[in-house]
NUVO-38096 format. One record per atom (N, C-alpha, C): residue number from 1; residue in three letters; x, y, z. Coordinates in Angstrom, 2 decimals. Layout:
! NUVO-38096
NUSE    n  res       px       py       pz
NUSE  NUM  ala        X        Y        Z
...
! end
This chain:
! NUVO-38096
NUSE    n  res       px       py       pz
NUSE    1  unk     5.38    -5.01    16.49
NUSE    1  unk     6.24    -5.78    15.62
NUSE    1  unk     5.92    -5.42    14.17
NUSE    2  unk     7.04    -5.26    13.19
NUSE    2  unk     7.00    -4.67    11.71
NUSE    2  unk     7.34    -5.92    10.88
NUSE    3  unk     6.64    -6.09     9.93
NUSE    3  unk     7.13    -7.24     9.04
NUSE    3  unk     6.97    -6.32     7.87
NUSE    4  unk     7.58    -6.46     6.68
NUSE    4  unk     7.60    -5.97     5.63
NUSE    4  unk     7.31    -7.03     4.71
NUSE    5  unk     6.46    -6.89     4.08
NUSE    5  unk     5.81    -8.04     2.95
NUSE    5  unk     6.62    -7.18     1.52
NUSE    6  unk     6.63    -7.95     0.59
NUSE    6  unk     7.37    -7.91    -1.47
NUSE    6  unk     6.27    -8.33    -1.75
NUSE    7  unk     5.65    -7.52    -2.71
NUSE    7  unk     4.84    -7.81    -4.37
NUSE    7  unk     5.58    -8.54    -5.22
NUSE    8  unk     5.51    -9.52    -6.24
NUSE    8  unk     6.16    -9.29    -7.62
NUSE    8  unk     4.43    -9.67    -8.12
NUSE    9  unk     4.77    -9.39    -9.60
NUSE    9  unk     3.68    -9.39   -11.04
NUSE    9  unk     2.37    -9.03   -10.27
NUSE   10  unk     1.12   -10.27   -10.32
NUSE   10  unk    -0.07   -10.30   -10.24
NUSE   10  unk    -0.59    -9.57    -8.77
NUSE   11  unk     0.29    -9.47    -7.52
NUSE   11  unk     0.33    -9.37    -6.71
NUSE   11  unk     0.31    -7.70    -6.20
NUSE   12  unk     1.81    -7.57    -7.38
NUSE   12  unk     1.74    -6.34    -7.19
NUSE   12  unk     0.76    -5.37    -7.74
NUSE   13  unk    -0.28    -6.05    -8.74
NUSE   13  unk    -1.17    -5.46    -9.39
NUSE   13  unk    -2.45    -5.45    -8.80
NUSE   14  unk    -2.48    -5.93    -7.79
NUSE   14  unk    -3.40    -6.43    -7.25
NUSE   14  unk    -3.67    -5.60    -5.78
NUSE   15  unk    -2.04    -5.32    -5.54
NUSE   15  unk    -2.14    -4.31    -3.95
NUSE   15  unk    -1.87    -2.81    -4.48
NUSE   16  unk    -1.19    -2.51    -5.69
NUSE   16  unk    -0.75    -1.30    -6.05
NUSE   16  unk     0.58    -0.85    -5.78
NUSE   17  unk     0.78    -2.00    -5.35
NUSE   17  unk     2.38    -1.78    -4.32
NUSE   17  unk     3.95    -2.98    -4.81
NUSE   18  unk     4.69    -2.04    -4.25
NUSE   18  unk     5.61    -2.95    -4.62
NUSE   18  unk     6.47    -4.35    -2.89
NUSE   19  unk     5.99    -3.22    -2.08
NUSE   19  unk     6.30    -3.39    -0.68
NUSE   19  unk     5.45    -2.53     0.04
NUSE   20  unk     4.60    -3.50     1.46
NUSE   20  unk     4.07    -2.84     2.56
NUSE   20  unk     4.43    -3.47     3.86
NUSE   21  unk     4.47    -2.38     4.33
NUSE   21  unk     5.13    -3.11     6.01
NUSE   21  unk     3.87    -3.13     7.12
NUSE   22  unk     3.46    -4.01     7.79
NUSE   22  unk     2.43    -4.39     8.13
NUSE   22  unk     2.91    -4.79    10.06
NUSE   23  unk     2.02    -3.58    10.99
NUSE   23  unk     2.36    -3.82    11.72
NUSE   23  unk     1.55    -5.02    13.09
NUSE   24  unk     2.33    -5.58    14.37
NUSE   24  unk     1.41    -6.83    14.62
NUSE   24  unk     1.37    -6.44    16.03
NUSE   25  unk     1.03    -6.69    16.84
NUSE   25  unk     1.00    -6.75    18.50
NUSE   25  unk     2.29    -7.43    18.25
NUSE   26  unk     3.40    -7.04    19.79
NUSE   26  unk     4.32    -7.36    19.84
NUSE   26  unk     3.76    -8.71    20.88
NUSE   27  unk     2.67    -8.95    21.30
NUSE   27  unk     2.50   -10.49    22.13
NUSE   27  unk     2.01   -11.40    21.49
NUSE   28  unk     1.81   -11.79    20.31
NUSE   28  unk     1.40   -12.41    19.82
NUSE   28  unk     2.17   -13.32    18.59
NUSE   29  unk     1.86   -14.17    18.41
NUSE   29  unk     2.42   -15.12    17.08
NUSE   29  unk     2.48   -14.65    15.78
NUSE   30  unk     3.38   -14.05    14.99
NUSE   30  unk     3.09   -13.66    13.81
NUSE   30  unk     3.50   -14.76    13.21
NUSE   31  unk     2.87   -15.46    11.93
NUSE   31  unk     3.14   -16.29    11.07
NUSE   31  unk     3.27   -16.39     9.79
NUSE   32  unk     3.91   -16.39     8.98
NUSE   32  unk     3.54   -16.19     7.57
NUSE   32  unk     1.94   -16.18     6.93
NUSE   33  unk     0.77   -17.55     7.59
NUSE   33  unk    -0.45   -17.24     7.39
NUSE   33  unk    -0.84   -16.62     7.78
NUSE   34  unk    -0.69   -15.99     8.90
NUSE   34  unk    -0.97   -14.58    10.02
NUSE   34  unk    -1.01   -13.53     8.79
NUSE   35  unk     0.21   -13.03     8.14
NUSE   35  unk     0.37   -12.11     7.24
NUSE   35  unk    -0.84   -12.20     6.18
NUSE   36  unk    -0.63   -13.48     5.58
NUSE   36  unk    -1.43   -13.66     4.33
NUSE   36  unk    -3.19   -13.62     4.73
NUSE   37  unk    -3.60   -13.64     6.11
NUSE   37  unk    -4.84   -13.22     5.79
NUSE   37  unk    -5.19   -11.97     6.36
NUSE   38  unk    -3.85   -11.16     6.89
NUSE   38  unk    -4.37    -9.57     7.51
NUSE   38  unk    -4.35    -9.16     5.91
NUSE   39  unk    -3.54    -9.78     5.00
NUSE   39  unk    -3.56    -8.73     3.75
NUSE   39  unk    -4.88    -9.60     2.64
NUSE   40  unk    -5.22   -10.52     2.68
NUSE   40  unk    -6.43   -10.82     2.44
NUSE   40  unk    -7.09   -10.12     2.64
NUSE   41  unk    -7.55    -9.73     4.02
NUSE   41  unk    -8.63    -8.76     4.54
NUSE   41  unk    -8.74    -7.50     3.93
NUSE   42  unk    -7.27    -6.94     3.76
NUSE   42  unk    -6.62    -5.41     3.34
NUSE   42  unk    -7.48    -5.29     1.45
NUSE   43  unk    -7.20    -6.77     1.26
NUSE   43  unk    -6.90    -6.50    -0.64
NUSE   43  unk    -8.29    -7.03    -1.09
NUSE   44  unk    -9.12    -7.58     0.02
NUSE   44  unk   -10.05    -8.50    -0.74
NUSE   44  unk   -10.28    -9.73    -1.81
NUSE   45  unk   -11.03    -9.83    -3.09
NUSE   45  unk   -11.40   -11.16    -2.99
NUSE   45  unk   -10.90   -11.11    -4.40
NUSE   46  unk    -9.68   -10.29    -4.70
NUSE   46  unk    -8.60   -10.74    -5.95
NUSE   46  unk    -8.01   -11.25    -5.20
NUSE   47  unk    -6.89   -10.66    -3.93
NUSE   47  unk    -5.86   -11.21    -3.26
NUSE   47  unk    -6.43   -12.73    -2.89
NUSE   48  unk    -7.68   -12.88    -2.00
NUSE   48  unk    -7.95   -13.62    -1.52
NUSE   48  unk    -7.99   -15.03    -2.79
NUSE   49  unk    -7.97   -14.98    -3.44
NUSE   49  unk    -8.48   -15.64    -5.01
NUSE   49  unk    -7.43   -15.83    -5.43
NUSE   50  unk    -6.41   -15.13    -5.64
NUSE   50  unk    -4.94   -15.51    -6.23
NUSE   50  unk    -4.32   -16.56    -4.87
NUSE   51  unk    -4.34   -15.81    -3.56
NUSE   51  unk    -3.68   -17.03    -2.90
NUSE   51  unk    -4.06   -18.41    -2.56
NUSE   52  unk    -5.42   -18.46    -2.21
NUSE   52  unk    -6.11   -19.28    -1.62
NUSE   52  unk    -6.96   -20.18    -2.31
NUSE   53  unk    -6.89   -21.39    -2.49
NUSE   53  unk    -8.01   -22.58    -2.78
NUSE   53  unk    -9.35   -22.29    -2.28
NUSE   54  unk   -10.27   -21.78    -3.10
NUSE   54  unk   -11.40   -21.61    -2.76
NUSE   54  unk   -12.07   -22.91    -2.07
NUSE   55  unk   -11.70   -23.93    -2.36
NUSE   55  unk   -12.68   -25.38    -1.95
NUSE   55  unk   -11.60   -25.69    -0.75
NUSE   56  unk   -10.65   -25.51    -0.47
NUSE   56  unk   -10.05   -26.10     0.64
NUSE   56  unk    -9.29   -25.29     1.43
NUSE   57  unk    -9.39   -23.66     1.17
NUSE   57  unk    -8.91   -22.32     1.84
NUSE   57  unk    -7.40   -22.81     2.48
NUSE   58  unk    -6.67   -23.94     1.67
NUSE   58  unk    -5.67   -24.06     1.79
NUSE   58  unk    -4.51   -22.84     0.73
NUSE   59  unk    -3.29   -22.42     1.06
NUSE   59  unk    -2.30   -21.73     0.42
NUSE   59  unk    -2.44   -22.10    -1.41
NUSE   60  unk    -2.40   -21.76    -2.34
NUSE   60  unk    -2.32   -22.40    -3.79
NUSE   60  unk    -0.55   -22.45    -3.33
NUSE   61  unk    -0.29   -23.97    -3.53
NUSE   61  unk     1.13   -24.55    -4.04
NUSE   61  unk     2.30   -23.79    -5.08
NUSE   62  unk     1.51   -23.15    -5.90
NUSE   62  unk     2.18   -22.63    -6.86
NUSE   62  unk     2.91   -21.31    -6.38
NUSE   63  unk     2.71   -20.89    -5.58
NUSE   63  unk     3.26   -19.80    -4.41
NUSE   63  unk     4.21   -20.24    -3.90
NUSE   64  unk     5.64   -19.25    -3.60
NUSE   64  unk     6.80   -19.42    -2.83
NUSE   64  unk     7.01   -18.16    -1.88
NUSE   65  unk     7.00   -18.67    -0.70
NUSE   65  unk     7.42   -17.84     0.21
NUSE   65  unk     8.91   -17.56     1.17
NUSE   66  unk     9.47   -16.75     0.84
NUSE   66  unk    10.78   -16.33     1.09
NUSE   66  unk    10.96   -15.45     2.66
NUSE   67  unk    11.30   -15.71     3.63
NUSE   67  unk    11.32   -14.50     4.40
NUSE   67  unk    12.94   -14.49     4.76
NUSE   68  unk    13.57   -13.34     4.59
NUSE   68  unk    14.61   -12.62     4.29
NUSE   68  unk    15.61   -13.63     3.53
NUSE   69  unk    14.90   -13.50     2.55
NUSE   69  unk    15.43   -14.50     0.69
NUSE   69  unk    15.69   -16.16     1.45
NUSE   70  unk    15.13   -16.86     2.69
NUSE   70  unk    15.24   -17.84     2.83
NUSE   70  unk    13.59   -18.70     2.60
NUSE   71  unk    13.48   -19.71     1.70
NUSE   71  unk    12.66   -20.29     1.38
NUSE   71  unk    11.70   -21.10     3.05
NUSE   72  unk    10.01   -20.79     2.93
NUSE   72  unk     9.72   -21.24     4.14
NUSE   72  unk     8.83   -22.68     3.69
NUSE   73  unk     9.63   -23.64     2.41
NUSE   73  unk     8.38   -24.63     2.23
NUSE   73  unk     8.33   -25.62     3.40
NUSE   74  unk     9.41   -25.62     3.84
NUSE   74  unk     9.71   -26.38     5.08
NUSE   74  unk    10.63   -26.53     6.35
NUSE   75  unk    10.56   -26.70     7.23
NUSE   75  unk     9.22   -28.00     7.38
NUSE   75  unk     8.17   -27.16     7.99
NUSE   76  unk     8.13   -26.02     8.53
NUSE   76  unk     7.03   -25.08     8.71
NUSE   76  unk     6.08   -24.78     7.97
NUSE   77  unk     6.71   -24.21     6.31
NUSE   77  unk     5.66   -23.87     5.69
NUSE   77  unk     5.38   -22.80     5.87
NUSE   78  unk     4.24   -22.12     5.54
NUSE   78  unk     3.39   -20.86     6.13
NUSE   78  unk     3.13   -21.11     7.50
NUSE   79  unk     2.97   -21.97     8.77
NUSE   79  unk     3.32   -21.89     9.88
NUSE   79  unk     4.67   -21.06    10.58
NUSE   80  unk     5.53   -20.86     9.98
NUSE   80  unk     6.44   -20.38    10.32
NUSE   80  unk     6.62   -19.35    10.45
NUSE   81  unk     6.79   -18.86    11.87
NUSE   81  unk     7.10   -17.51    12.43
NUSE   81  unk     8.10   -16.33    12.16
NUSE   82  unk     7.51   -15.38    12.31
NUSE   82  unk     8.32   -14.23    11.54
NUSE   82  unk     8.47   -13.27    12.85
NUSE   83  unk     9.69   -12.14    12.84
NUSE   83  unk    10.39   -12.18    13.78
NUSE   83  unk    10.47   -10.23    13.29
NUSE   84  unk    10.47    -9.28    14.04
NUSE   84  unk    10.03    -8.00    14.35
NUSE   84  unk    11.65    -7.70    13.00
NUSE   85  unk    11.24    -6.90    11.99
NUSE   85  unk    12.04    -6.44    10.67
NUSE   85  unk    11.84    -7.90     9.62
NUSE   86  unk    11.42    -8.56     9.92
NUSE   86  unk    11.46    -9.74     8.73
NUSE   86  unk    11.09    -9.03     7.12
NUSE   87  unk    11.47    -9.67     6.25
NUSE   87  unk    10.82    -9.36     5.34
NUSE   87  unk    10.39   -10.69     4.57
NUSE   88  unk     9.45   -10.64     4.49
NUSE   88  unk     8.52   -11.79     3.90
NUSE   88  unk     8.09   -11.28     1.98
NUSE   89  unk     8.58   -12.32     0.87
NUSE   89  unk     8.24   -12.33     0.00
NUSE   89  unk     7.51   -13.25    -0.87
NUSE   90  unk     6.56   -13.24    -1.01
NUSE   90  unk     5.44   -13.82    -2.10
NUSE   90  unk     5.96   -13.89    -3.34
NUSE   91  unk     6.49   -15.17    -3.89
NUSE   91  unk     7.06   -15.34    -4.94
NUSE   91  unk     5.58   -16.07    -5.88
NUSE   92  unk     5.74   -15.33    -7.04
NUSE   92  unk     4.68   -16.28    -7.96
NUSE   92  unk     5.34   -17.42    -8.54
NUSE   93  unk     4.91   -18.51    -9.47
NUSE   93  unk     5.66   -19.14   -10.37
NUSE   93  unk     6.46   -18.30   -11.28
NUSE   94  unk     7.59   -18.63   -11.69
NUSE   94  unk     8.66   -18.04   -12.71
NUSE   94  unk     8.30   -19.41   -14.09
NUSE   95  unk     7.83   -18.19   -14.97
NUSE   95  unk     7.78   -19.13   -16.37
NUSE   95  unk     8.70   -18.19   -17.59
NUSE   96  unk     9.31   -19.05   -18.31
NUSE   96  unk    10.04   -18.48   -19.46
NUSE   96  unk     9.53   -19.08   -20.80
NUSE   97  unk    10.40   -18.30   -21.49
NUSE   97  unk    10.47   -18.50   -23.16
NUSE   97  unk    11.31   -17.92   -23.88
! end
């Protein structure tokens, strides 16, 4: 099974990339947290540090996750299963001026 993960800003500076496609056992559960800690593992302890609450290794809130441009805050969340071509995007906060 192929999921294709999106960079934007800190993220992308962080993997070198703008997009990587990341492959899974086709028997198994892929989940949006599934993703976020095979590429934890991949990026180490910037990635791991930008996504994750160090004191409660919960998701940081300030993160939006999109898989194929549909928002997953709910009611799944990062529980929510991703499906062989998905594309999953890591949105940072959007700030202006």
């Amino acid at each position: 099974m192929r999921v294709s993960v999106r960079f934007f800003t800190i993220l992308r500076e962080i993997t070198g990339k703008k997009e990587e496609t990341l492959q899974f056992p086709k028997d198994k559960e892929v989940t949006v947290n599934r993703v976020l800690k095979r590429l934890s593992e991949k990026y180490g302890k910037a990635f791991d540090e930008y996504v994750y609450d160090h004191r409660t290794r919960e998701v940081k809130g300030f993160l939006q996750f999109l898989v194929n441009g549909r928002s997953v805050s709910s009611p799944k969340g990062t529980e929510t299963e991703l499906s062989d071509g998905d594309i999953l995007a890591i949105v940072p906060p959007v700030s202006g001026g």
